[in-house]
C-alpha positions in Angstrom: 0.0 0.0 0.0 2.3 2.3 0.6 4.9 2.2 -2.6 1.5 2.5 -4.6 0.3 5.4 -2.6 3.7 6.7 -3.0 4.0 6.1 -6.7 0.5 7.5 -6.7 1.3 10.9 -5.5 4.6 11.3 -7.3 2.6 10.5 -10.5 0.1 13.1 -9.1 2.8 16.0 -8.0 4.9 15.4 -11.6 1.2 16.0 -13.6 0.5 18.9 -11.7 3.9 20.3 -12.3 3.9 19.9 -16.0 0.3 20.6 -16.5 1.3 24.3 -14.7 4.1 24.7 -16.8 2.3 24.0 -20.0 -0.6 26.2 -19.2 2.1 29.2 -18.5 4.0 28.8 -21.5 1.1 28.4 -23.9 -0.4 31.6 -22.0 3.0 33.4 -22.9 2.9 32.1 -26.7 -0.7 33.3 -27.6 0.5 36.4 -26.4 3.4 36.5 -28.7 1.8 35.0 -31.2 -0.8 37.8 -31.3 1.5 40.8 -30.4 3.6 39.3 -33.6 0.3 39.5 -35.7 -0.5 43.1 -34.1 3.1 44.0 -35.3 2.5 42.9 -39.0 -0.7 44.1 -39.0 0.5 47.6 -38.1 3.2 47.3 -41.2 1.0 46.3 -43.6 -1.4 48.8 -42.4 1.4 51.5 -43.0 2.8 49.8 -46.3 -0.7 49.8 -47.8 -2.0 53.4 -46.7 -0.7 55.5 -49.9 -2.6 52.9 -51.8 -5.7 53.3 -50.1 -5.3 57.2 -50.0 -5.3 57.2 -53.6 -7.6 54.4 -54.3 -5.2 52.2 -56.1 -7.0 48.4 -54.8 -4.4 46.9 -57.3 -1.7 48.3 -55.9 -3.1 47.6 -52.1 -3.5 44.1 -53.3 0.1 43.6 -54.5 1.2 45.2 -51.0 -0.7 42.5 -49.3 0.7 40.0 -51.6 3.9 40.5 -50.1 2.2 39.1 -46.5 2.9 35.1 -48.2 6.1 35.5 -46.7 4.6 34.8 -43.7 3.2 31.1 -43.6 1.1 32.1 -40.5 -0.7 34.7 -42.0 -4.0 33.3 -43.5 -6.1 36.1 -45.1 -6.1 40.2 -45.0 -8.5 42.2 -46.1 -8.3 46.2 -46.4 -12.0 48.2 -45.8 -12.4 51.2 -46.7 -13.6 54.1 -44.4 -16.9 53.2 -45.6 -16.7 49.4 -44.3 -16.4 48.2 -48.1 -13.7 45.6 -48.8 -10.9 47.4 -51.1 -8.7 44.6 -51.4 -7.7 41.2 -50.2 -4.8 39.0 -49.3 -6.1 35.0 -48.9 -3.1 32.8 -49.1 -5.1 29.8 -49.8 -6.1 31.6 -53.0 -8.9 33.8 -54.6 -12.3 33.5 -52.2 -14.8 35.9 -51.7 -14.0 37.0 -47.2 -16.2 36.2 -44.3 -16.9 39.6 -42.6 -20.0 38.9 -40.4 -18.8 38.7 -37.0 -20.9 36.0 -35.7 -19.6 34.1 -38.9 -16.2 34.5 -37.5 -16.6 33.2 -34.0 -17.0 29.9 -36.4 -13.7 30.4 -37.7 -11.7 28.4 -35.2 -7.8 28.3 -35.5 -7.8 31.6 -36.6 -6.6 35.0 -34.4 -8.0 38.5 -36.0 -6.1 41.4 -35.4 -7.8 44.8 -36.6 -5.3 47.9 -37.3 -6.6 51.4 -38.8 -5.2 52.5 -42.0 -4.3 55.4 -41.1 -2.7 58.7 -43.6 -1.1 60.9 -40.6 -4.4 61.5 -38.6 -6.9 61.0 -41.2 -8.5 57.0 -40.8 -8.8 56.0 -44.5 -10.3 52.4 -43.6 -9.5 49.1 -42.1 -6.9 46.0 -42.1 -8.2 42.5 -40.3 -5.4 40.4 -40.1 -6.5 36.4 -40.1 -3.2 34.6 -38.6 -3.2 30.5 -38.0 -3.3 28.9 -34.4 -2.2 26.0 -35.9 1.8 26.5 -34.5 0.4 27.0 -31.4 -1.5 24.0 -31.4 1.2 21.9 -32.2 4.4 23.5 -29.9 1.0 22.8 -27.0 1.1 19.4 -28.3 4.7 18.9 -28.4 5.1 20.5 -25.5 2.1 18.1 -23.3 3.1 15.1 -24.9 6.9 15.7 -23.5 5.4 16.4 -20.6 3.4 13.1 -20.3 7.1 11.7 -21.3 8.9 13.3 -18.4 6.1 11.9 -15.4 6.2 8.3 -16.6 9.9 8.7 -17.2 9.8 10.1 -13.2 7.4 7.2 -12.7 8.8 4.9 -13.9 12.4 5.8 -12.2 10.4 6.2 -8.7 9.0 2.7 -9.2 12.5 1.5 -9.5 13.6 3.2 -6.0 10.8 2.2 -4.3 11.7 -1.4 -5.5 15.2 -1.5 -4.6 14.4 0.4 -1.2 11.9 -2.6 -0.7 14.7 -5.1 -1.6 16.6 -3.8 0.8 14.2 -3.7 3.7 13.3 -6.9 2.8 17.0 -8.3 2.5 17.6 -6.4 6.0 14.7 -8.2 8.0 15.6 -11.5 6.1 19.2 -11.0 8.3 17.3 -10.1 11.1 15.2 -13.3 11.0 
């Protein structure tokens, strides 16, 4: 009874442990996943401004082109000041963008960001940034099933102590005897 209640609460106080460090660190990297979006959403924003001052879509499109460079980034989509799309970045190719917000909710995987386009004060319209969870998902993944790893490695290397410590009592009393 007591190496399994001992095995027991090691196996308990090693899941606890890496559970707590997973939930930190995928805390920290969904902040810096979307503070990494924010950033290229406020330099496309800037990049595609001129364009949208001067109403040149093509040329707001072919600045958002430029956003494949990032694998991440899924879709952006420029509104102008009058909420109408002006022009659209979808990497997985031409498609016609979901703007309803209740539609989004549906959209899971996906973090939006929102930055003004801005021409010094004067708010020209919109850019919605659409970037991926999916390397989040899988560093979380990595990341639990390391730590499942780690407490049966611990497990398993507590089971073996508790063995040889119950060898030993036994060998001791077996001298006693």
């Amino acid at each position: 009874r007591l190496t399994r209640a001992t095995l027991q609460s090691t196996a308990l106080a090693l899941l606890v442990a890496g559970m707590a460090v997973n939930v930190l660190v995928y805390g920290w990297s969904s902040a810096t996943l979307r503070g990494q979006a924010e950033l290229q959403a406020a330099i496309a924003a800037d990049g595609i401004a001129p364009a949208v001052l001067f109403g040149d879509a093509k040329a707001a499109g072919e600045t958002l082109r430029l956003l494949k460079a990032s694998s991440d980034i899924r879709q952006a989509i420029v509104l102008d000041v009058t909420g109408h799309v002006f022009a659209v970045y979808d990497a997985a190719g031409p498609a016609t963008p979901l703007l309803d917000a209740a539609v989004e909710q549906g959209r899971s995987g996906l973090i939006e960001v929102r930055e003004p386009v801005l021409q010094g004060r004067e708010r020209l319209g919109e850019l919605r940034l659409r970037v991926s969870e999916e390397p989040l998902r899988r560093q979380t993944a990595m990341l639990l099933a390391a730590t499942l790893l780690s407490a049966l490695l611990g497990l398993v290397v507590s089971y073996a102590r508790v063995r040889r410590v119950r060898r030993d009592v036994t060998r001791a009393e077996d001298e006693l005897n």
